[in-house]
KELO-163253 format. One record per atom (N, C-alpha, C): residue in three letters; x, y, z. Coordinates in steps of 0.2 Angstrom, whole numbers, plus 5000, padded with zeros to 4 digits. Layout:
N
AlaXYZ...
//
This chain:
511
Unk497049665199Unk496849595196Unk497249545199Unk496949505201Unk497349435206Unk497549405199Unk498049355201Unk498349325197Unk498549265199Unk498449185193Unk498549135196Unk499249115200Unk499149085207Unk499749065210Unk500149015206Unk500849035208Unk501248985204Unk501648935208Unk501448865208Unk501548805212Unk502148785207Unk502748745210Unk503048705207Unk503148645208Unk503248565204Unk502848525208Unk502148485210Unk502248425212Unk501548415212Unk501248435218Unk500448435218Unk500248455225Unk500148385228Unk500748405235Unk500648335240Unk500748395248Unk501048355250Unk501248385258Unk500648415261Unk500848505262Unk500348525264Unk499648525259Unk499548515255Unk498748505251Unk498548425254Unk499048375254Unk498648305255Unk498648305262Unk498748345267Unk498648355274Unk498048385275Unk498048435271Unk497248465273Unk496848415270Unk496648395265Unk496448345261Unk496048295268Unk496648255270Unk496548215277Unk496248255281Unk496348305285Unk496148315289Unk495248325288Unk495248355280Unk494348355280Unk494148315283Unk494348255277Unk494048185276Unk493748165283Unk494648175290Unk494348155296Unk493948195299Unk493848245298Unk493248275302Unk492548285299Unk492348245296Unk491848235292Unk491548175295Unk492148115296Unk491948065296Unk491648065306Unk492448085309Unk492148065315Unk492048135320Unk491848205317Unk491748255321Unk490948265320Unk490548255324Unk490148305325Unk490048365325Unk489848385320Unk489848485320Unk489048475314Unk488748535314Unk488348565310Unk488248555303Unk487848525298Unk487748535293Unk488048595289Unk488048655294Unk488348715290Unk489148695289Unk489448695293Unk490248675295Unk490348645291Unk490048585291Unk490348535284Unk490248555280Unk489748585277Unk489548635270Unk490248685267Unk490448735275Unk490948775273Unk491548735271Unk491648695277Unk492448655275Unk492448615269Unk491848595266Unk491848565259Unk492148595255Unk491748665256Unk492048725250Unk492548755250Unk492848785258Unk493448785257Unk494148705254Unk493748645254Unk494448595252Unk494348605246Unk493648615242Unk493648625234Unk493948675231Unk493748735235Unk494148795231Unk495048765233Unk495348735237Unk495948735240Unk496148685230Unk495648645232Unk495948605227Unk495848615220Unk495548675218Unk495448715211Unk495848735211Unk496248775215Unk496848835213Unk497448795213Unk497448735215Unk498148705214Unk497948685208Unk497348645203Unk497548645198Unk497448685192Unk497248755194Unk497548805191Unk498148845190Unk498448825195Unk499148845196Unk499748795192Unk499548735192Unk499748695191Unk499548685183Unk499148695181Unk499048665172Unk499048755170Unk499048835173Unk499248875169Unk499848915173Unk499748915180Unk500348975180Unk501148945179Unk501048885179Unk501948845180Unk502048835173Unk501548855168Unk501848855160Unk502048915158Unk502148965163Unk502549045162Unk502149115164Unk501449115166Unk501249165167Unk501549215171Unk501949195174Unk502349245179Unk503049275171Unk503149255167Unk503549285160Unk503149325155Unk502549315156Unk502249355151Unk502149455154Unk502249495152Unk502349545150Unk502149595145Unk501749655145Unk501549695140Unk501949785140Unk501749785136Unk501849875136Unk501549905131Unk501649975132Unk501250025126Unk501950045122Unk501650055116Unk502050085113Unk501950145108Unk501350175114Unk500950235111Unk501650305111Unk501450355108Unk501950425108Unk501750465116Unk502250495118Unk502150535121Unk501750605123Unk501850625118Unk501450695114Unk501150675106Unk500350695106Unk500150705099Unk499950765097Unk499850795092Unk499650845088Unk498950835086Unk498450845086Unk497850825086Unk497450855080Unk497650915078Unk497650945073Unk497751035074Unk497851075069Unk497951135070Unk497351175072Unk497651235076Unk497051285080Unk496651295076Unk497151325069Unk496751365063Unk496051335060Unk496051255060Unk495451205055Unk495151225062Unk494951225071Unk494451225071Unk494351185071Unk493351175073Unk492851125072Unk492951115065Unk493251125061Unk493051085055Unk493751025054Unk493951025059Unk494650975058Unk494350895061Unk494850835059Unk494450775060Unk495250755058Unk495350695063Unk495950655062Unk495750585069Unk495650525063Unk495650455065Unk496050425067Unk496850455067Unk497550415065Unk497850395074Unk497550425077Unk498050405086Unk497950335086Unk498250315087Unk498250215089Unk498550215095Unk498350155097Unk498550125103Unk498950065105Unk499550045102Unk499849975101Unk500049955107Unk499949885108Unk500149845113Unk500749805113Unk500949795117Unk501549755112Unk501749695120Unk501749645119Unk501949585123Unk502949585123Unk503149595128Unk503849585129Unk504049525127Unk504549485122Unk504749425121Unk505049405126Unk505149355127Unk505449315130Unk505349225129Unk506049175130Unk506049125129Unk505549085132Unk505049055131Unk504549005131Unk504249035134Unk504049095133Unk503549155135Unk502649105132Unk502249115137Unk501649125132Unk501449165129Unk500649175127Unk500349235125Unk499949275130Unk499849325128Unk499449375132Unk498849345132Unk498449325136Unk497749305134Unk497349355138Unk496649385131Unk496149435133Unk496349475134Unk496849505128Unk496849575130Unk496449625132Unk496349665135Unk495649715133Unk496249785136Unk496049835131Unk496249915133Unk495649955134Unk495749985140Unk495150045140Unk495650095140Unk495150155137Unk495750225134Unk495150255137Unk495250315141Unk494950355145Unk495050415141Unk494450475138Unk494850545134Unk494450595138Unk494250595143Unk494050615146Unk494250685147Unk494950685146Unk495350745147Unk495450795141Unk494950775136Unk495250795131Unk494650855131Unk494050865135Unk493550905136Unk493650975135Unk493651015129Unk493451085129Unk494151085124Unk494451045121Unk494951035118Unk495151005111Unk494750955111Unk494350905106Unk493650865107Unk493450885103Unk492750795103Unk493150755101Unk492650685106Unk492950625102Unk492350565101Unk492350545096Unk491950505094Unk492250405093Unk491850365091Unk492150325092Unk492350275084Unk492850235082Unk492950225075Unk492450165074Unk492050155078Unk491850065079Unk492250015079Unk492850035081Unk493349975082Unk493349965089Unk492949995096Unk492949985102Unk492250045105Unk492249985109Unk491449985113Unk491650055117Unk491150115117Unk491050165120Unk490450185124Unk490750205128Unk490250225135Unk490350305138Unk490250345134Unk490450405134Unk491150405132Unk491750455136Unk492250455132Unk492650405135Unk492550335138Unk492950285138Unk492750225133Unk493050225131Unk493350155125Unk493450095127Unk493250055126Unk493349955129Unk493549945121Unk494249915119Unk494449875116Unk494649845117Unk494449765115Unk494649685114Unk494949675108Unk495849675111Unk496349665109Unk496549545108Unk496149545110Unk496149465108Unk497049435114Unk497049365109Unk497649355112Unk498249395109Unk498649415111Unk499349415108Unk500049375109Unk500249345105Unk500949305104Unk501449335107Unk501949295111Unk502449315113Unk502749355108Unk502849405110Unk503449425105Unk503149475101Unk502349495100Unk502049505096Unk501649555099Unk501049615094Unk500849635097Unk500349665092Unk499749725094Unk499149735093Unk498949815093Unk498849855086Unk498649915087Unk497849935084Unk497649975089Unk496849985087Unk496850095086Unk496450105082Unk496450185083Unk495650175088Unk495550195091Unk494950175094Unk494650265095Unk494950325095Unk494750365095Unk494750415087Unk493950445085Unk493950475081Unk493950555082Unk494450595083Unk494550685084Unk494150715080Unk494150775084Unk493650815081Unk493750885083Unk493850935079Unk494251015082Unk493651045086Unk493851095088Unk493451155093Unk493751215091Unk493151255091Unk493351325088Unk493451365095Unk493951385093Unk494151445099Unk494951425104Unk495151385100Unk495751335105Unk496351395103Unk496851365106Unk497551415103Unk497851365102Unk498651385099Unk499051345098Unk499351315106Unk499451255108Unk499651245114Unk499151205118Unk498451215116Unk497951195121Unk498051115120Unk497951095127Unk497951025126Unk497650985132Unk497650925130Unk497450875135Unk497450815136Unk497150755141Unk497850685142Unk497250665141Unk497350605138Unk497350545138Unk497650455141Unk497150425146Unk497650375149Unk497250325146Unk497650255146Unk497450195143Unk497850135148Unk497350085151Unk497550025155Unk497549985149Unk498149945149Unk498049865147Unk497949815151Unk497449745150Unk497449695156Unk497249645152Unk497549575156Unk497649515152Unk497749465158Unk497249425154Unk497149355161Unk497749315164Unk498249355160Unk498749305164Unk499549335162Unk499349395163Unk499749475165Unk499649525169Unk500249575172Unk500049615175Unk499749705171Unk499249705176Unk498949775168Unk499549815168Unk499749855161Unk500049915163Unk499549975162Unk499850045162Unk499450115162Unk499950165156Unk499550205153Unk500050255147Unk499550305147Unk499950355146Unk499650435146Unk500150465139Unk499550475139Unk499850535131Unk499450595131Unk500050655131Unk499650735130Unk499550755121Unk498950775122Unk498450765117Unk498650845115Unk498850895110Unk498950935109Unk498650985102Unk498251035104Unk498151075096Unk498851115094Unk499251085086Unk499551125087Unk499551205083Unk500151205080Unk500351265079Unk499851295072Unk499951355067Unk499651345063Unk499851305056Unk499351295051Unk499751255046Unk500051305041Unk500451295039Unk500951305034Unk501051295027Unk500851345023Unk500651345015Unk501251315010Unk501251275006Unk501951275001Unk501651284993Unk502151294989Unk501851314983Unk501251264978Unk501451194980Unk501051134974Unk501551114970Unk501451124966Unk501651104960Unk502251154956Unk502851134958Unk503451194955Unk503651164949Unk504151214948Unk504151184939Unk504451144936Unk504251084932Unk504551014930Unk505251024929Unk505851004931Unk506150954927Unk506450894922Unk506650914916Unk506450854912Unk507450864909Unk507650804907Unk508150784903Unk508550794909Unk508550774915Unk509250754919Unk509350694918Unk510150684918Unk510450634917Unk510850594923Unk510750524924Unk511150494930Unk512150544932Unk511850554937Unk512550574941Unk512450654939Unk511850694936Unk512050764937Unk511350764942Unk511550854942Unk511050884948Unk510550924947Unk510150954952Unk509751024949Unk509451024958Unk509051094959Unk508951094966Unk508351144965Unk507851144970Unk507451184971Unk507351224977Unk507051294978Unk506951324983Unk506551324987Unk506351304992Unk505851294996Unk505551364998Unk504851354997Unk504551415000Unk504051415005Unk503651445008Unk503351435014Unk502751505015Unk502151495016Unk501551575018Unk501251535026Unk501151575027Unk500551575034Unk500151615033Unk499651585032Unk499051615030Unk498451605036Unk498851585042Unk498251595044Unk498151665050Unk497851665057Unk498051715062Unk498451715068Unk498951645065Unk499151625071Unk499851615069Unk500351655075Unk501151645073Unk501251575076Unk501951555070Unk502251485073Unk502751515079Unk502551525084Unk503151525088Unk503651505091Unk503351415089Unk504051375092Unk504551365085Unk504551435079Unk504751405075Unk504451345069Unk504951345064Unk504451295060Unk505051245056Unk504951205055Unk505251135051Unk505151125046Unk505451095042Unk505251085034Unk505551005033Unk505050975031Unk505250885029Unk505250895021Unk505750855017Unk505950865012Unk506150795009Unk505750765004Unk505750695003Unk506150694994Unk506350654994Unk506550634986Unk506350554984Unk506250534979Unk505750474976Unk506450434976Unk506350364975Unk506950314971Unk507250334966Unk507850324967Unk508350354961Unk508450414961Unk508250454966Unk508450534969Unk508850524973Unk509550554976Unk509750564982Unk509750644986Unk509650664990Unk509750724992Unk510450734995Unk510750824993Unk511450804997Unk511350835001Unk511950825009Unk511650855015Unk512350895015Unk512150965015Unk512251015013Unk512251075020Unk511751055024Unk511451105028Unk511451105034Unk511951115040Unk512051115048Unk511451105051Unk510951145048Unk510151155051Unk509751095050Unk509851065047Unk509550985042Unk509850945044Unk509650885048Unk509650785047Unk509450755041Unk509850705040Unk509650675035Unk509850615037Unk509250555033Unk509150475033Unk509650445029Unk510150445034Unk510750405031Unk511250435026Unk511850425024Unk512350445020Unk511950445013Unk511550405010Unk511450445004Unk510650455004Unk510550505008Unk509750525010Unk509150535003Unk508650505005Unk507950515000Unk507650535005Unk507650575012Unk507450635018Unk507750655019Unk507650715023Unk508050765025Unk507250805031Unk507550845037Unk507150855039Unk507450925042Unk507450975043Unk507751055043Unk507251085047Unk507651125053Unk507351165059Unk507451235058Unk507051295059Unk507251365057Unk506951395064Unk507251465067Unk507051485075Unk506351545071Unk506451525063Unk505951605062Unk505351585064Unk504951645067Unk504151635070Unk503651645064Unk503451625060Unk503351625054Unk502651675055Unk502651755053Unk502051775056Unk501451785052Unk500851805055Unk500351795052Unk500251815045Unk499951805039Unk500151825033Unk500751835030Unk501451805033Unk502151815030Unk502251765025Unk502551765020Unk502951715017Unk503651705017Unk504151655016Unk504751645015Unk504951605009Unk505651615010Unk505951555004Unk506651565007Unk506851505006Unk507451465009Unk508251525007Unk508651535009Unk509051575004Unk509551555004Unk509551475002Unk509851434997Unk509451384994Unk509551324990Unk509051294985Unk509451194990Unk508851144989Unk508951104991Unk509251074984Unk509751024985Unk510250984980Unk509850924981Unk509650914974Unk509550834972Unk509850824967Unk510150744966Unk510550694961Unk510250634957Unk510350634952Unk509950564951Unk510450514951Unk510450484956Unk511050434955Unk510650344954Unk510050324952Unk509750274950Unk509950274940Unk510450224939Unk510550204931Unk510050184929Unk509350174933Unk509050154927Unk508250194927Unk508450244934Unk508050284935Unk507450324930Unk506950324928Unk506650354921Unk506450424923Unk505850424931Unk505450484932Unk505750504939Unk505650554942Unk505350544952Unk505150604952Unk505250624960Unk504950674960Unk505250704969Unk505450774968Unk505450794976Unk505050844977Unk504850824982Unk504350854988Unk504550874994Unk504050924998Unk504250955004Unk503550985008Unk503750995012Unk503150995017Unk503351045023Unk502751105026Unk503051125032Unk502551115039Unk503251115043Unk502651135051Unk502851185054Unk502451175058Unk502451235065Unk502351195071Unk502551125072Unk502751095077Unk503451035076Unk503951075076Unk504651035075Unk504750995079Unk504650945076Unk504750875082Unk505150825075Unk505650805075Unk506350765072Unk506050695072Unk506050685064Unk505750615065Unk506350555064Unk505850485066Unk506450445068Unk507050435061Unk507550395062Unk508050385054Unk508450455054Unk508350515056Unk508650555052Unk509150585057Unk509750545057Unk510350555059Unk510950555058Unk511050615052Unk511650635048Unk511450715047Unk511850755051Unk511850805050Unk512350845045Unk512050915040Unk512350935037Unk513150955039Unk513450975034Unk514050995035Unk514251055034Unk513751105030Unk513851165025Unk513351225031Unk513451275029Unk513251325032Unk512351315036Unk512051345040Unk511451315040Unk510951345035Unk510351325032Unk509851345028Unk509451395035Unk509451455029Unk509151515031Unk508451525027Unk508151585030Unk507551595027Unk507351655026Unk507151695019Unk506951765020Unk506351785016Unk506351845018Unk505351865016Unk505151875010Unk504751825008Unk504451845001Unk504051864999Unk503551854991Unk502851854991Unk502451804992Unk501851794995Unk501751754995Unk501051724990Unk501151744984Unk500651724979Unk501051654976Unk500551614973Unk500651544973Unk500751514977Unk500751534984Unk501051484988Unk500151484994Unk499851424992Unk499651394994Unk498851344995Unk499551274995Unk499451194992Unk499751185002Unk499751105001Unk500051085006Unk500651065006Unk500851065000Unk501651034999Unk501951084993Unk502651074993Unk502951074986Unk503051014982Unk502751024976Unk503250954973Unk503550974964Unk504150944965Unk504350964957Unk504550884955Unk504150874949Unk504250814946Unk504950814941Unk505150754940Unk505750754937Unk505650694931Unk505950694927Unk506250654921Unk506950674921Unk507150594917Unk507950594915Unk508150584908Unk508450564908Unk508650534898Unk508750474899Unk508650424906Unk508450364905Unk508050334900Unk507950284893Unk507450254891Unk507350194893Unk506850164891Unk506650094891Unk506450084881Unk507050054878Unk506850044871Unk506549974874Unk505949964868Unk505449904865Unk505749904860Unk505849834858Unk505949794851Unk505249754850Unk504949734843Unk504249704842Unk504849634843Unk504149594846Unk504249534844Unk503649494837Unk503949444836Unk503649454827Unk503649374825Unk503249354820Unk503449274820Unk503149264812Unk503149244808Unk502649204802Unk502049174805Unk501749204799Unk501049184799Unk500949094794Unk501149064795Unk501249004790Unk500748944792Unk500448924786Unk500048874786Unk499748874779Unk499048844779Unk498848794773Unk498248854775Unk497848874770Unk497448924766Unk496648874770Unk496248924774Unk495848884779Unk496148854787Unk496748864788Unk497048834794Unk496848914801Unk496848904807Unk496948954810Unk497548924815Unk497948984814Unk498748964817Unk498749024824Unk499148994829Unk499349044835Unk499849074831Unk499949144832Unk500649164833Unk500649224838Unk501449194842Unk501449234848Unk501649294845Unk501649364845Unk501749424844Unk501649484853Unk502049514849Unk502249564857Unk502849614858Unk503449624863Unk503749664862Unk504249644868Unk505049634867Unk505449634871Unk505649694873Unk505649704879Unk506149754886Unk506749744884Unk507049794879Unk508049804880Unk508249864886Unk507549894890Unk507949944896Unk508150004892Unk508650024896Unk509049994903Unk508650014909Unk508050084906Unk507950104910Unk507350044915Unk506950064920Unk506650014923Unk506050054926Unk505250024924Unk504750064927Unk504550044931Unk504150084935Unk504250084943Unk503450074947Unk502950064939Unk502150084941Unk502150124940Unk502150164941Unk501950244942Unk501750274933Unk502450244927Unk502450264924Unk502150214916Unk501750254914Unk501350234909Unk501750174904Unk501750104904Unk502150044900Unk502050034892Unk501650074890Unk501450074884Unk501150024880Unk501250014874Unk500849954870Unk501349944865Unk500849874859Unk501049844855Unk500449854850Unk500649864843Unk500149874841Unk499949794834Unk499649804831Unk499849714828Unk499149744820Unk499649754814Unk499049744809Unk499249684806Unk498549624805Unk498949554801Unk498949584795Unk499449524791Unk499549534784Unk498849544781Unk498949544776Unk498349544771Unk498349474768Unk497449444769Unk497249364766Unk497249354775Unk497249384778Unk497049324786Unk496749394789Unk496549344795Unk496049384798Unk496049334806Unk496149384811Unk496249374819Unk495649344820Unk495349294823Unk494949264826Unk494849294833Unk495349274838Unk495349314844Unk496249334848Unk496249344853Unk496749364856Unk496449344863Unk496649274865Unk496449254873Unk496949264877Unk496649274883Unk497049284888Unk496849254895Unk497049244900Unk496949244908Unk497349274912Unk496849274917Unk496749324923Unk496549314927Unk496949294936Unk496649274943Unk496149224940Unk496449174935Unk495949114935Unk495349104929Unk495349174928Unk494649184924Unk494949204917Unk494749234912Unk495049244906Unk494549274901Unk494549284895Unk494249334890Unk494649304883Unk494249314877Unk494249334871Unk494849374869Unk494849424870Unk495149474866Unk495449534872Unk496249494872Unk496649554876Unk496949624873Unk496749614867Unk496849704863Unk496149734860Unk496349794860Unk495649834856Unk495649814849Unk495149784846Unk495349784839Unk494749844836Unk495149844829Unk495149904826Unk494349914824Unk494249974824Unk493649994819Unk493549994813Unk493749974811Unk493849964804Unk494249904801Unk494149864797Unk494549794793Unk495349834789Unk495949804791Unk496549834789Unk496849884795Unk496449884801Unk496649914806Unk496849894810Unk497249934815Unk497649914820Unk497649874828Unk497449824830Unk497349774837Unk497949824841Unk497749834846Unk498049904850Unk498149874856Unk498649834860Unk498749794864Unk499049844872Unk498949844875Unk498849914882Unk499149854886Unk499949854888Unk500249794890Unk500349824901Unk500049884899Unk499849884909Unk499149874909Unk498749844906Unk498049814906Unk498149744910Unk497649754912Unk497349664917Unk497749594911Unk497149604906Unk497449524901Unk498349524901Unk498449574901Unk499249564902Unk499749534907Unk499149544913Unk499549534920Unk499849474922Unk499949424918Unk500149364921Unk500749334913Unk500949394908Unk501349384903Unk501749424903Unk501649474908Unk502249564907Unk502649554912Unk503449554909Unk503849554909Unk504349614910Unk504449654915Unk504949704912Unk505549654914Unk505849714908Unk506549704909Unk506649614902Unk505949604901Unk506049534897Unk505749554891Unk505449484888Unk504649484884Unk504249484885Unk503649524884Unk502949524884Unk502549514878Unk502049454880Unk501849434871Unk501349374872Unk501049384867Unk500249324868Unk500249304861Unk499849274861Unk499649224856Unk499049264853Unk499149294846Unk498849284842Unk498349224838Unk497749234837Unk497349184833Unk497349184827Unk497549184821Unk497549194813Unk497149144809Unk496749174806Unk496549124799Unk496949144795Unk496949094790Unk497149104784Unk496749094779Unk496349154778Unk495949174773Unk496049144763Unk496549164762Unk496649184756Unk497649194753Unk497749154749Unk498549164750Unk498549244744Unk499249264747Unk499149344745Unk499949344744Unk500249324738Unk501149344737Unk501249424742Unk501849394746Unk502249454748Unk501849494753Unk501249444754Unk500849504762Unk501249524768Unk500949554770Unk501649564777Unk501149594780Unk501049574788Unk500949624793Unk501449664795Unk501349704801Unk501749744807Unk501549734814Unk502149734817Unk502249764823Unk502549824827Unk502049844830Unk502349924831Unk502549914838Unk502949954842Unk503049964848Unk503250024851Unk502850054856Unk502550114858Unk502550144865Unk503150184868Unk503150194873Unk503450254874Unk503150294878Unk503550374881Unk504150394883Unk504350324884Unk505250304884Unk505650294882Unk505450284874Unk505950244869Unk506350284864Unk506850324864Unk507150354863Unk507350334855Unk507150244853Unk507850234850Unk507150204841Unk506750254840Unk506450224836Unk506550194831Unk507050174826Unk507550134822Unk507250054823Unk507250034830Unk506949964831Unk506149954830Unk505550004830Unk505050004833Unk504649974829Unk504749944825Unk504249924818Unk504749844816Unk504149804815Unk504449744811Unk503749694808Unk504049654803Unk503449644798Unk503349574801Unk502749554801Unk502249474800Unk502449464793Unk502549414790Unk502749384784Unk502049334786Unk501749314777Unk501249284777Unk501449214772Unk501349174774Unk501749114771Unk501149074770Unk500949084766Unk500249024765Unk500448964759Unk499848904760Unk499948834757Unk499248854756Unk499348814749Unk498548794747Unk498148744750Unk497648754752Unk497148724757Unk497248634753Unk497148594756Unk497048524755Unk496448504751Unk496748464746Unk496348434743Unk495448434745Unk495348384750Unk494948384754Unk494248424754Unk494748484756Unk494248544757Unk494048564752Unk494348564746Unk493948574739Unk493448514739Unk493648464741Unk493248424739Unk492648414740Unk492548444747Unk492048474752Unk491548534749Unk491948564746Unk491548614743Unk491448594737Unk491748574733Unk491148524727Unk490648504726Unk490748474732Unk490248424735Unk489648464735Unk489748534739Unk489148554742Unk488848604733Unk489548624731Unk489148674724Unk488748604720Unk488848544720Unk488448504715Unk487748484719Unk487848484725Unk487448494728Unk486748534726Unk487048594726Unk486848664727Unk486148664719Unk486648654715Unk486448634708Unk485948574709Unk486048524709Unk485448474710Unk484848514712Unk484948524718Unk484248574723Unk483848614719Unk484548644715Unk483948684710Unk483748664706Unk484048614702Unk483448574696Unk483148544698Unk482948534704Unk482448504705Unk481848564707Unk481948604712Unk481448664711Unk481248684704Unk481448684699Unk481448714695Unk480848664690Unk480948594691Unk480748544687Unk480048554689Unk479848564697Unk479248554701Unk478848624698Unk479248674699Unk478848724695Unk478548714688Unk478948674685Unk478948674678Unk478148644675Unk478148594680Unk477648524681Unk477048584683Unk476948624689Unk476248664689Unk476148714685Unk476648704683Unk476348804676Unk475948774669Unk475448804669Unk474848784666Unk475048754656
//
């Protein structure tokens, strides 16, 4: 791809030379209409490319710069799945080198050629990029200095009959109107078999911040294929878990690792199963930690992923033969709890006013912790029965603008419970952990009632400390105003008129 010249300066010298010399040989040479035709068009093109030189390439396109930042090797998916295997995930990111007062990449286009991948994978297309058999045109647009662009443009597809190993290339050109193309090749790989783990091991519950517990890692192959290059085990722990690194054969993400990643030389053979023969060490070291969970995973293509550079201290983790009943999920995972709570205190107010009044009162539930929920963990409710002599009109709320009637389930029956679900939507813009969460009740006051009391109850999986969990609505009523009795007289003498006079008119037609 040609690329604009880069002039510095204005165009005089040799441009306004040639320029002249047109002009004179136009005016006072004798030559052919063709002649003059060509030298026109050569001074026009002369004069175009200076001022393309001059209004794009001297604003930096000799600085602007791309690259790939594709992987070297992929795994494409394992021998064992076969035509029944499918993986959209290979991307192709572009990325523009920074530099000071760099431009952008303008029009980027990639074409990925999979040409190679023939008798190894099918490839189909994501509709993210134009295909013409197994080449891919992806318009990558402009990119910003410094800035960059990822597309998966290829959908995979298994072939039945591959081995572990089989593989093939994949090449992609980058090109850009005012950069130089580059080129990236990636070996495209089926790998090894997959690797069974149990699922679901068995919970841990009442760990306490700063102690420990560990689980053993087990492992089947269950297909027909030995891991030969050996097999790897990735092992994760949630927020508020640390792992300890324990194991010479293991990397781990930093001095207080939540991964660990572990290399073993055993050929994991067809139908074998294992178990580690030591157990991996987790701590809960999050104070306000309530749940997590560790998990693990295995392969049969060891490759070290990036972060994980602290290596164990302690003997290496070994592996030996076991049964392989229960084992096989794609992962282990053992869920945890702690003895962290989150106590709820009701929040509570009087219901006071004058007998026909309807009054707000806010009701709900303070956050005393310590513990802290993460999502994941159910936040519980408030429950609200008013006193006796009043009666909830509504419970309003909003939401992304919009809003609703009634933010709790009211009871099925009268004297029952308004059931307020405080990880519900109407809540979303009043919930507070860690503070108070709490809405406005609507109340009527029906009827004065010596000594009524509502409650507020507060209700959560976490709350250890039930002693706070209850507190009363006091019912404070005033006698309605004057007024409104008067109003209603008004209407009972009313009432009475209306009928003596039906009655009079009857009186008058009965024989």
């Amino acid at each position: 791809m040609s690329l604009p010249i880069r002039i510095l300066g204005r165009a005089t010298g040799p441009l306004a030379l040639l320029t002249a010399a047109f002009t004179t040989a136009v005016l006072t040479t004798a030559v052919s209409a063709t002649a003059v035709l060509t030298t026109a068009v050569s001074a026009t093109a002369v004069l175009t490319t200076a001022v393309s030189a001059t209004g794009t390439a001297a604003e930096g396109a000799g600085r602007v710069a791309m690259r790939f930042e594709t992987v070297g090797t992929y795994v494409m998916y394992s021998a064992d799945e076969g035509a029944g295997a499918t993986n959209d995930g290979f991307v192709v990111p572009v990325y523009v080198q920074p530099s000071k007062g760099g431009e952008p990449a303008r029009n980027v286009r990639v074409v990925i050629d999979a040409s190679g991948l023939a008798g190894v994978a099918g490839v189909r297309d994501t509709t993210m990029c134009e295909a013409e058999g197994p080449v891919f045109t992806c318009e990558y647009g402009d990119l910003q200095n410094g800035d960059g662009e990822s597309y998966s443009p290829l959908s995979l597809r298994g072939v039945d009959g591959v081995e572990p190993g089989d593989s093939g290339t994949v090449t992609y050109t980058a090109t850009a109107d005012n950069a130089s193309a580059v080129t990236g090749t990636t070996r495209m790989t089926v790998g090894g078999p997959r690797l069974s783990a149990p699922g679901e091991e068995k919970n841990v519950s009442g760990l306490a911040p700063g102690k420990s517990a560990n689980v053993t890692a087990r492992l089947a192959n269950h297909t027909r294929f030995p891991a030969d290059q050996g097999v790897a085990l990735q092992v994760g722990a949630s927020e508020g878990l640390t792992l300890t690194a324990l194991h010479s054969n293991c990397f781990y993400a930093g001095p207080a690792p939540t991964s660990a990643w572990c290399t073993f030389p055993t050929k994991a053979a067809p139908g074998a199963a294992y178990a580690a023969d030591a157990p991996l060490v987790y701590t809960v070291t999050g104070p306000r930690t309530l749940t997590g969970e560790v998990t693990y995973s295995w392969s049969s293509a060891p490759s070290r992923p990036a972060g994980h550079t602290v290596r164990g201290v302690g003997p290496p983790l070994g592996l030996v033969r076991t049964s392989a009943q229960d084992i096989g999920d794609s992962r282990g995972r053992v869920a945890v709890s702690t003895t962290v709570q989150v106590d709820y205190r009701p929040v509570t107010a009087t219901v006071r006013g004058r007998v026909g009044d309807t009054v707000h009162v806010r009701l709900g539930l303070e956050d005393l912790g310590p513990g802290r929920m993460t999502g994941d963990e159910e936040p519980g409710r408030f429950e609200v029965v008013p006193p006796e002599g009043t009666t909830v009109t509504s419970v309003p709320y909003r939401f992304e603008e919009d809003g609703g009637k009634w933010a709790c389930e009211r009871p099925e029956k009268p004297g029952g419970a308004f059931v307020c679900d405080i990880g519900r939507d109407p809540f979303f813009e009043v919930r507070h952990e860690g503070g108070t969460t709490a809405i406005d009740f609507h109340i009527r006051i029906d009827r004065q009632v010596a000594g009524a009391q509502g409650t507020v109850r507060t209700v959560n999986p976490y709350d250890r400390n039930p002693a706070n969990d209850v507190a009363v609505i006091p019912l404070n009523a005033s006698p309605a105003p004057p007024y409104r009795y008067a109003w209603a007289w008004a209407a009972g003498a009313l009432a009475v008129v209306v009928l003596a006079v039906v009655y009079r008119r009857r009186r008058r037609r009965s024989p």
